[in-house]
Every structure is written in C-alpha cells, then in structure tokens.
N, C-alpha and C positions, 0 to 999 in steps of 0.2 A: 276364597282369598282374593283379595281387591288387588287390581296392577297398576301402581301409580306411573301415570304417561307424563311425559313429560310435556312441559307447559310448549305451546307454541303461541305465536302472534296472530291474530286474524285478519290483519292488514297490514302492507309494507307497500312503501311508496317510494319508490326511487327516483329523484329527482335527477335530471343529468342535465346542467345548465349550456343550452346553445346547442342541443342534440338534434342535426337535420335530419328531417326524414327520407330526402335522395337515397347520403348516403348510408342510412341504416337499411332503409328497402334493399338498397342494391347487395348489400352485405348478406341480406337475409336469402334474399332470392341466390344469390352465391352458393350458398349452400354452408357457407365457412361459420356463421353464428348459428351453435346449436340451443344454447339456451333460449334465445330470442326468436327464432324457431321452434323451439319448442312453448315458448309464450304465445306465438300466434297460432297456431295448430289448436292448442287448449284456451283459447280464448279470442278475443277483437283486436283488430288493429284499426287502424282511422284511416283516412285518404285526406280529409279535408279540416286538419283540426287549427283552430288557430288561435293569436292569443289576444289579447288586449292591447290598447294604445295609452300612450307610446308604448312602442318595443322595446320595453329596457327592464331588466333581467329585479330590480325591484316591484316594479309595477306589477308586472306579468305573476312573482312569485304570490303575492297581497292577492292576486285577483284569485288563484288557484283555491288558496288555503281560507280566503272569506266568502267563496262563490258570490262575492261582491265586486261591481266595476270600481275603480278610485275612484271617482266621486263620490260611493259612500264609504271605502276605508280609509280615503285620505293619501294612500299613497298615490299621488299621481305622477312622480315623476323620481330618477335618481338622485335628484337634488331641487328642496321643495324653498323657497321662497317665503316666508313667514311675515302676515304686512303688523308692520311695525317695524322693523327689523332693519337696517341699511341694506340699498338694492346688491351692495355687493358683499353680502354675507349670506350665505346659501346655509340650509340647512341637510346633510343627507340624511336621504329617507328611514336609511337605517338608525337612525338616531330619534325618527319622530317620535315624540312621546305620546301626540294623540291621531296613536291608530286607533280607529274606531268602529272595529268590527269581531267577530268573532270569529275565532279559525275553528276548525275542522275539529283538532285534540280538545278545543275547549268545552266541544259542545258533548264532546263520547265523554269525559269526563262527566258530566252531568248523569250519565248511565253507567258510571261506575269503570269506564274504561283505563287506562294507563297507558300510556305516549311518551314515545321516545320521536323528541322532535331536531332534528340532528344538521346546523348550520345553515340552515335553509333559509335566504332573508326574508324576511317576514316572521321569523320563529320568535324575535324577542322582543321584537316593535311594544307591544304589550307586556313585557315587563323588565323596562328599566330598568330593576333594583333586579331581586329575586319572583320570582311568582310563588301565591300563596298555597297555587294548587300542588297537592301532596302527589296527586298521578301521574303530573308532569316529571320526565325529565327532559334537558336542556343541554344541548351539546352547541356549541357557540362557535363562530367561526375565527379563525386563528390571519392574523391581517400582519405583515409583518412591515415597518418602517424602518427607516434609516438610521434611524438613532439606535437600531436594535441588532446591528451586526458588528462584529469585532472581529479583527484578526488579528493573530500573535507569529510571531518568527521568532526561533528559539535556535538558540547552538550551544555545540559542545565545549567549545570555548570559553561560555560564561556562566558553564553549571560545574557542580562535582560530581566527579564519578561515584560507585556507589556499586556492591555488587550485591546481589539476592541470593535466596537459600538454594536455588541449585546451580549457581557458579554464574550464571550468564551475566556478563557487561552491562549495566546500564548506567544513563547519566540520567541526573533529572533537571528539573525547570521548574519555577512559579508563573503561573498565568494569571498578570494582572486583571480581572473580567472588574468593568466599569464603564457601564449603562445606565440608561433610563426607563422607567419603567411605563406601562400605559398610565396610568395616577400621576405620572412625574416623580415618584419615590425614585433614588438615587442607589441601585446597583453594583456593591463595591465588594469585591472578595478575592481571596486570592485559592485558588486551584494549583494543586502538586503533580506534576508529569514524572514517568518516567520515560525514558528512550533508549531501548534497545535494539537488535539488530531487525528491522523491518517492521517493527512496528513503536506505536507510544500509548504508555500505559494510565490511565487514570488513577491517581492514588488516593484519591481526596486532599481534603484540609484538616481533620477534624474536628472541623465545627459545621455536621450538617452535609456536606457536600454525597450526592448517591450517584455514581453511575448507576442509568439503568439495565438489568442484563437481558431485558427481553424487548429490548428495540434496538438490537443489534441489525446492520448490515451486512451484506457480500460476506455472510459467513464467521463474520469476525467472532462469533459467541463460543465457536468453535473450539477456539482456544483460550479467552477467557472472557467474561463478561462486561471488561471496561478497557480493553485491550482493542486499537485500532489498527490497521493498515491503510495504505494509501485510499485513498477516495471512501475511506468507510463512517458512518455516522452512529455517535451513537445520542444517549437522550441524557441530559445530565438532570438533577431537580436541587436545587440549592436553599435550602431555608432562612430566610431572612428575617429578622424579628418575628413576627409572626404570621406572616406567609412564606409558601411553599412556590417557587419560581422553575419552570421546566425550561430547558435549553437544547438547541441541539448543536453538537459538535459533529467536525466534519476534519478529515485529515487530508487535507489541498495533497502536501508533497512532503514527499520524506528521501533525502538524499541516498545517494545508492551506499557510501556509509554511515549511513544515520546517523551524520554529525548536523544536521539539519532538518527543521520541522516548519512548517508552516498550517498551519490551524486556525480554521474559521469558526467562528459561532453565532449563533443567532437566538434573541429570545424571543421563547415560543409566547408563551403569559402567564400570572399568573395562575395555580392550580385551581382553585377557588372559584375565579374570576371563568375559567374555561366553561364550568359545567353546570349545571345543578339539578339533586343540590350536591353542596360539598362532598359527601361520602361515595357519591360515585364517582365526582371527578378523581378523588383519589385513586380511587379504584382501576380506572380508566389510563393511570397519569402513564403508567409503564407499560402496560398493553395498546393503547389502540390510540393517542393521541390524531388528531389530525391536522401534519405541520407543512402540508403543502406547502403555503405560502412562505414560510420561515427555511423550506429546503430548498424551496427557488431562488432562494439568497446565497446557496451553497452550491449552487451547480449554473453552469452556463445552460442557457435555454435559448438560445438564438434556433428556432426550427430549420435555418438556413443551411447549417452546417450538419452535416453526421452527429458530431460529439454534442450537440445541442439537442438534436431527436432522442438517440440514446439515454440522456438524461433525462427528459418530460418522463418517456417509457420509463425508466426506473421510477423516477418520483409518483407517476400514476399507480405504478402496481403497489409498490409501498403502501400508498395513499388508501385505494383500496383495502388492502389488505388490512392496512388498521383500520377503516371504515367497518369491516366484517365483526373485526376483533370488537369496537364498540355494540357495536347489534348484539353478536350473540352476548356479552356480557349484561347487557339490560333486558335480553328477555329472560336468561338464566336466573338471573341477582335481583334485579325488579319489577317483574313478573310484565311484560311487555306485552299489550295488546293490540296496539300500535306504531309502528316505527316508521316514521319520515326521513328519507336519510337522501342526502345532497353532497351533490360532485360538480366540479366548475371544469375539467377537462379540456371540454368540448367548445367552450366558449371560448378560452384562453387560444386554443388551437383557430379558431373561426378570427380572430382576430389579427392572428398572428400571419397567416396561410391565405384567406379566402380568395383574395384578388389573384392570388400566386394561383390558387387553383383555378379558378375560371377564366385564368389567364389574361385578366385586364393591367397585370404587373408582369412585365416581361422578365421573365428569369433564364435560365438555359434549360433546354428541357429535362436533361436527366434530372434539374433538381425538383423540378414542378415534382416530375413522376417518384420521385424520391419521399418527398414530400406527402403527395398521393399514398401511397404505400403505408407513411409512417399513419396516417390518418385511419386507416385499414388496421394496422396494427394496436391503435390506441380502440378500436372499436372493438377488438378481439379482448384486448383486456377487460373491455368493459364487460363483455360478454362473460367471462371466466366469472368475473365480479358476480353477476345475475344468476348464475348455476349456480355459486353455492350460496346465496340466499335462497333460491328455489329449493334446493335438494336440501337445506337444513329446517328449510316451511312444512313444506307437507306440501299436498293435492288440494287440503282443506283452506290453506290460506290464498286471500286475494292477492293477488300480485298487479302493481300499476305501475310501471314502466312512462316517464313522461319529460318532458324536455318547456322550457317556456316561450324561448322564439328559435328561429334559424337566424338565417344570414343571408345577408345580399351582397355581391361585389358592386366596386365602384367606377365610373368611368368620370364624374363630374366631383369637385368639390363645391358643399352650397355655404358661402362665407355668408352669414344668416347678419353677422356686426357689420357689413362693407356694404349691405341689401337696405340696411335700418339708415346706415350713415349716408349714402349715395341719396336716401331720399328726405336727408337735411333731417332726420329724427333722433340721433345719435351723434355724438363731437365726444374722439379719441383723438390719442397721441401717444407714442409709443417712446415705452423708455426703460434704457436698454434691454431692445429687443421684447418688450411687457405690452402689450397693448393696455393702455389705462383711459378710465371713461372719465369725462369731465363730465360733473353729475350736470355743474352748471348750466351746462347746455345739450341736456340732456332730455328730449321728450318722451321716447321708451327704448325697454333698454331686455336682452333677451334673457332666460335660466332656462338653463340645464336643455333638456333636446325638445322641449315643443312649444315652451313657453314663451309671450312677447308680455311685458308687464308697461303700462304708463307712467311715467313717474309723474305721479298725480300731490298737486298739494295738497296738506294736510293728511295724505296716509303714508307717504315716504317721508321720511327726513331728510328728505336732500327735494323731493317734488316742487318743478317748477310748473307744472299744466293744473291751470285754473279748472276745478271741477264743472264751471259752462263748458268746457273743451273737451273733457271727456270723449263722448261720444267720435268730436270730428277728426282727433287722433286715433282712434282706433282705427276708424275707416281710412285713416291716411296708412297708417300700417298695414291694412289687407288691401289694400292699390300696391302700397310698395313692393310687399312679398309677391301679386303676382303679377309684376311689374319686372322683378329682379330675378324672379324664374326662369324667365321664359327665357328661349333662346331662338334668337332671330332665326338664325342659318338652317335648324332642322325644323321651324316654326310648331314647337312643342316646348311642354313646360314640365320643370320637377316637380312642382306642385301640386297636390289632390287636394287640398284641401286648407282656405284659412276663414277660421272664422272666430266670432266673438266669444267669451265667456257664456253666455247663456245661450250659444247656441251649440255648444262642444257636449251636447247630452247625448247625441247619436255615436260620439268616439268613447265613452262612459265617462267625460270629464265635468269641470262645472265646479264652482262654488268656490269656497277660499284660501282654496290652493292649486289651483286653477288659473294661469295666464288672464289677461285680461283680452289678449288674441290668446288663439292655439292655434297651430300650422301643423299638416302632417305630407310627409314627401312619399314621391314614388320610390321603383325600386334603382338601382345603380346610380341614385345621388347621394354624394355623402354630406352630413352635418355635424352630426355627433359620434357615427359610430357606421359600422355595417349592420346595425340595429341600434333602433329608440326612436326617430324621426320617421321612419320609415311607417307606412300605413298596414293592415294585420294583413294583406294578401300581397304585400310586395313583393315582385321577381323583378332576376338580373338574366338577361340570357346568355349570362354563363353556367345555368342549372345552380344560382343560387337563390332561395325562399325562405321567406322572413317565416311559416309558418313554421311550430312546432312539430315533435312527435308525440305519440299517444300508444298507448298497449295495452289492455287490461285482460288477466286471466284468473280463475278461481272459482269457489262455489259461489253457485247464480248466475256467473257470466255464461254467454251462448261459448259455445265452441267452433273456432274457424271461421267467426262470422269477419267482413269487412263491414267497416260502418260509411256510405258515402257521403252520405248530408253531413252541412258542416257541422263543427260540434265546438264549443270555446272553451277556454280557459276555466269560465266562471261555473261550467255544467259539471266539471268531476266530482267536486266534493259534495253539493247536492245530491250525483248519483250514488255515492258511496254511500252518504248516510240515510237514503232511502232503502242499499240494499242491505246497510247492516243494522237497519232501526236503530240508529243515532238521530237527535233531535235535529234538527234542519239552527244552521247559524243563521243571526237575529236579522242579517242584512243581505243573505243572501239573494239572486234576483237569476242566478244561473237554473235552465233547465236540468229535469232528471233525463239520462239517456235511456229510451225504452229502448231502445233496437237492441242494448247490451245484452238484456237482462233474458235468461231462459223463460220467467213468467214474472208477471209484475203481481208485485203483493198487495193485499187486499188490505 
C-alpha cells in the first residue's frame, strides 16, 4: 500500500530587504537566533557578499532574480529616465515595461516547475497585465497612498439605540467609506456599526459587505468574528460592481462609555488586482493578505518613541504571519516548487534608525540603546518567521536566506543640484519652498541616485546643448562632481567615482537607460539615501556596510562551510539553477558558487 507524502517545495527564498550582516552575525554569534543558527550549522554563510550598483533596493532585486547586471535588464535605477520623455518625468523602475531579462521562476518554469513569486520588485516588471505562465503565481505588493485612508467619528448622540437577542445595549452608526481606487474608480458605500459596551460591531450593508473572521487581531476573534476593541483591526472585502475591494479597519478609540468611536481605514487593493491569478487571490484574500503598508497608515511608527517600536513589532509579526499563511497556502492549493517570498522590515528600520545607531544623530542614550534592542527584537521575529518555513520544508528543501544591500550612516549631505548649479550647468529657483529647474537654462540636469543626464537638443524636449557640445559638457560635469566633492579642510573627497556612459560597464551600467555621466559615492556621504549612491563596498565607521547578507542550506549545499571570496548579487540564481538543473536565464553573466556545493555536477 503506497503513503501519499505530502507535497513539499524544493526551494524557498527569503528575501529580507536592507538585512545587514553586522547585525545578523552578531545575533547569530549570540546565541539568541536559533533558526539562523541552525541555517548556518546546516549550510554557508558569506563574509563578503555584495550587491550591485547603484545600491537601491530595485536594481539589487533585477540583478538577483536575472543573474543579469542592469545594463542588460534594464533596471538601472529606482527611477529610470525614458529619452523622449520630458527631463522631469521620471519613470519608476517598478512600472518599466521593458525589463528585459529572464528571472529565475521563468526559466524552472520551462522544466516544469511552479513559483510562488511573492512581492519581491522585480516579480512583475515582466508582466504588466497578467502573465501567461500557468506555473506562475504572483503575490504583488500592497503600496498604500493618501487618497486611501479615511477616518470616521461616530456618537451616541446621532445614532438609535437598538437592543440584540441577548439583551445587551447597543447603538449603531453608518460609515460613509468614500475613496479612490488605484484605477481611479470611485469608492462609495456605506457600512452599519454597531456599539456596545467596549467594543464596535461590524454589521454589514447588505449589499456585499464581509467582515473577515480570520484576520482578526489582539484576540478580538475570540468573541466574535467582526467584533472590535480598542486598537484591533480587522479585514473588511466590499464588492463593488464587479470587483472585490479588501480594507483594513482599525478601532483608534472607543470612549470609556462607549458613547464614542473613532475608526480608521484604509484601502488594501483590489482583490483581483493583488494576486494571480484570480482564484488564489481569492483564496489568499482572508488568510494571509500582506497589508504592511496600509497598517502603517493605522498605527504611529515613529521608532523614536516606545508606542511607535511597539507598533512596527506588532505590524512585523502580523506581517509575517500572513507571509506564512500565503506560503503554506500555495504549496498546499498549488502544488509550489518554488517560493520567493519578500519583507521590507529591515530596510524601513535602516532608514528610520541607522544614523541614531552609529551614532552620527545625537539622541539621548537610552533611546539609541532602546532603539538598539527594538532592532534585536525585530531580528528575533524574523528568526521565528525562518523556523517555521524550515520546520514546515523538510531537511530536503533548499533554504536561501538573503538581503540586497546594507546601510551606511551619514556625516556629510551631497546636494548633487547645488554641485551641477555652482558649476553654471543647472539654473533653479524655488517656489514655495519646491526647487524648480528652468529647463531654459539648463545644460544637465540629475535622476534619481546616480544619474547626470545632458539636456541635449533634439533628444529632450526642452534640450538646449547643441549635439557639437555633447561630449564638452560631460567633461564639464565630471570636473564639476569632482570639483564639488572634495573637501578642502580634511583634503579628501566623497567621490569614487564619475564617469561617462560608455564607461559605467565596470559598475554594470551603460546604454539607454543609463545617465549620460554616472557618479557613485563613498561611504558616510549622503545623496539619496543611506543607500543607492553609495558604491558595493561602502562603510561608515559607525559599523555601518552597504554590503548584503547571504545564507544558503539544503540538499547539496556543504555543511558549516563559510564562503570568503567575494560572491555578488548576480551569482545566486545561476548557482541555484546549476544545482537544481534549471536552465540558466537567457542574460545571465553571474558566476556558479563552487565553494557551496558538496560536489559539482557533471
């Protein structure tokens, strides 16, 4: 008699965006992470791994998933520049339609594989609409804007009372919800409360309206399924002609006689529009959404304060948690033999924190170490997070644990507009408070974090430099950049590096999407960011590094080994698909790591 086993996945890739390796080493060496510990035990870890340039969290992910540099997938930047296009309309990366290379799922697809490719940017650069591929699924990321929050204040005052079948008081409410949708579709309905003593109940409308009962919060499911308490969220889905719209609601304050309500919401996106295809977004909609960004709109996140750390920590573990709930649902439901799955935590925290940590922003100490701590404590969750993908895998699945840059603190800002304008190549004026270019006089002009572009006639529509000049403004832009670096008084420069288009092929840049300079800075200068400008080996000597982290364990990999040569970005996914005989992507240029692998196959 045959024992049917259950399905497992052969590879899972946990992306964790902005994941430094300080402070995971030092977590690990702690003793405090046991999974991750127990990842490096049963498998590699890196010492030297690093990412692509620029250091910005699109670039880096494109380079991962096509073991291609951007200059051949195109993504070269978080915001690409399009010639034809007016210089001040950017296009972001995530929206480029011609990414032009092959990922990783496209190519196991070809050998029959199925991919659970899970918010990761780069996951849907390649298909704009829907994708045709059937082994694909597609979990999208949830971005949440201003047009997409509402709050309601409600009283007893200007509702009717009302009592239910076991006696208890309540009064209710209609909740005008009137929004905007990502389409621009128009959002109009009205939702029934009721309010009783400590808590407000969801009634519906009946037309469509579903509390959901299994994204309940703090317990609230307990008592009933659409039934809140103070600070609890639950997941609403409202049908609207013929889409199905997810919300999350959140109970701000409920007066101590619940003659008073205040209630936030936010919309998550369409259902449809989340996932694909359709029938598992459905599937997905009440177990495992992931509404990060739409619950950052319902809780203070200031990491400054207590009740702002406490928050992120709830919204991470949540987050998680439905990150899990999505996984096991698509290896269960459609048969998953690879899952890509991505968390931005790490990066949002790096953002928020880094200087506070390395101490280049003086705060009072208890809150640095405060602070410190909570960053400790968001790594433990992550850690919880990787035990139970491990422990629900097997010993037989690959497990690759990976991050796309660090972070560097800052001591210097690099005003890159004030560098261009100072050397007579740029003419602004500012209004109210806007810095605005006059294109008029305008000879180049900078995008996004490494790009300097010409405004050259006849390829801009605003280009005033006569293509004879070409050339002699470039060169006047790499004098100015390292003109405008330098700094007298420690006779050093932020500077690594400016050079032309056709010579940015050593940074993996080039071609026509590519600056016509590119610039890349050392470490503890900022331009755009505490990464993107920054070059792939940049430090801050407050122990902060632009490099990533790396972890790989499963069948094939050595056991316990450290890897120290460097290793990039663009070499995972070529090793993966060498060690799982997946076809190599059409563009990749990233090495296989032999040190991983217990024997290399023939």
């Amino acid at each position: 008699m045959s024992i049917s086993v259950p399905h497992k996945p052969e590879l899972v890739i946990i992306c964790l965006d902005g994941m430094r390796p300080p402070v995971i080493d030092r977590m690990i060496d702690s003793g405090r992470m046991c999974a991750f510990t127990s990842l490096v035990n049963n498998g590699c870890r890196f010492k030297d791994f690093r990412p692509v340039f620029p250091t910005i969290t699109p670039v880096c992910w494109a380079a991962f998933a096509t073991g291609a540099p951007p200059s051949e997938n195109n993504i070269t930047c978080a915001n690409i520049h399009v010639e034809g296009d007016h210089p001040a309309k950017i296009t972001p990366s995530y929206l480029l339609c011609d990414y032009s290379a092959e990922n990783l799922w496209d190519c196991a697809s070809k050998v029959g594989k199925k991919s659970l490719v899970m918010s990761i940017p780069s996951s849907t650069f390649s298909y704009a609409e829907s994708p045709a591929d059937e082994n694909l699924t597609i979990v999208k990321s949830v971005v949440c804007e201003t047009n997409h929050v509402q709050e309601f204040e409600i009283r007893k005052d200007n509702s009717c009372d009302n009592t239910i079948c076991d006696g208890t008081s309540e009064w209710t409410a209609a909740l005008h919800f009137n929004m905007q949708s990502y389409s621009g579709r128009q959002l109009e309905f009205y939702a029934m409360v009721s309010v009783g003593n400590g808590y407000v109940r969801f009634c519906g409308d009946g037309e469509g309206i579903s509390p959901s009962p299994t994204a309940m919060e703090n317990g609230a499911m307990e008592t009933c399924g659409n039934i809140m308490k103070s600070g609890d969220i639950i997941t609403l889905i409202k049908r609207i002609e013929d889409k199905d719209y997810v919300f999350r609601v959140k109970l701000i304050e409920l007066s101590d006689g619940s003659d008073y309500a205040w209630i936030k919401a936010v919309l998550v996106r369409d259902i449809e529009d989340y996932a694909y295809p359709a029938g598992f977004a459905r599937e997905i909609a009440y177990t495992g959404l992931n509404t990060r960004y739409a619950d950052e709109r319902l809780f203070s996140s200031d990491i400054k304060t207590a009740t702002g750390r406490n928050n992120v920590l709830k919204i991470t573990r949540d987050d998680l948690g439905q990150i899990y709930e999505i996984f096991k649902t698509a290896v269960e439901k459609r048969g998953i033999d690879i899952a890509v799955l991505y968390y931005q935590v790490f990066d949002n925290v790096n953002h928020a924190a880094q200087n506070i940590i390395e101490g280049f922003t003086t705060v009072e100490e208890e809150i640095r170490s405060e602070i410190c701590n909570f960053v400790d404590d968001i790594c433990l969750q992550v850690d919880d997070f990787l035990g139970r993908i491990m422990d629900y895998c097997g010993k037989d699945t690959t497990i690759v644990v990976l991050s796309d840059h660090g972070a560097v603190g800052y001591r210097s800002f690099a005003d890159i507009y004030g560098i261009l304008e100072q050397a007579g190549l740029l003419k602004s004026y500012y209004d109210n408070g806007r810095r605005v270019v006059d294109w008029g006089k305008t000879l180049a002009y900078p995008i996004s974090t490494c790009h300097i572009y010409v405004n050259l006639k006849g390829r801009e529509p605003c280009g005033i430099v006569p293509p004879e000049e070409y050339d002699a403004v470039r060169n006047r832009i790499i004098r100015a950049l390292w003109q405008g670096f330098y700094d007298d008084e420690s006779m050093s420069t932020a500077l690594a590096f400016a050079v032309t288009n056709e010579e940015a092929e050593f940074v993996g840049l080039g071609g026509k999407y590519t600056g016509d300079v590119v610039y890349g800075l050392k470490g503890e200068y900022l331009s755009r960011g505490i990464h993107g400008s920054q070059i792939t080996t940049a430090r801050s000597s407050g122990g902060g590094d632009i490099r990533p982290a790396l972890f790989m364990a499963g069948k094939g990999i050595k056991k316990g080994a450290v890897v120290e040569r460097s290793v990039s970005l663009c070499d995972v996914v070529p090793t993966l698909c060498y060690l799982h005989g997946y076809p190599m992507p059409d563009k990749a240029q990233g090495a296989i790591i032999y040190q991983v692998l217990e024997k290399r196959i023939l």
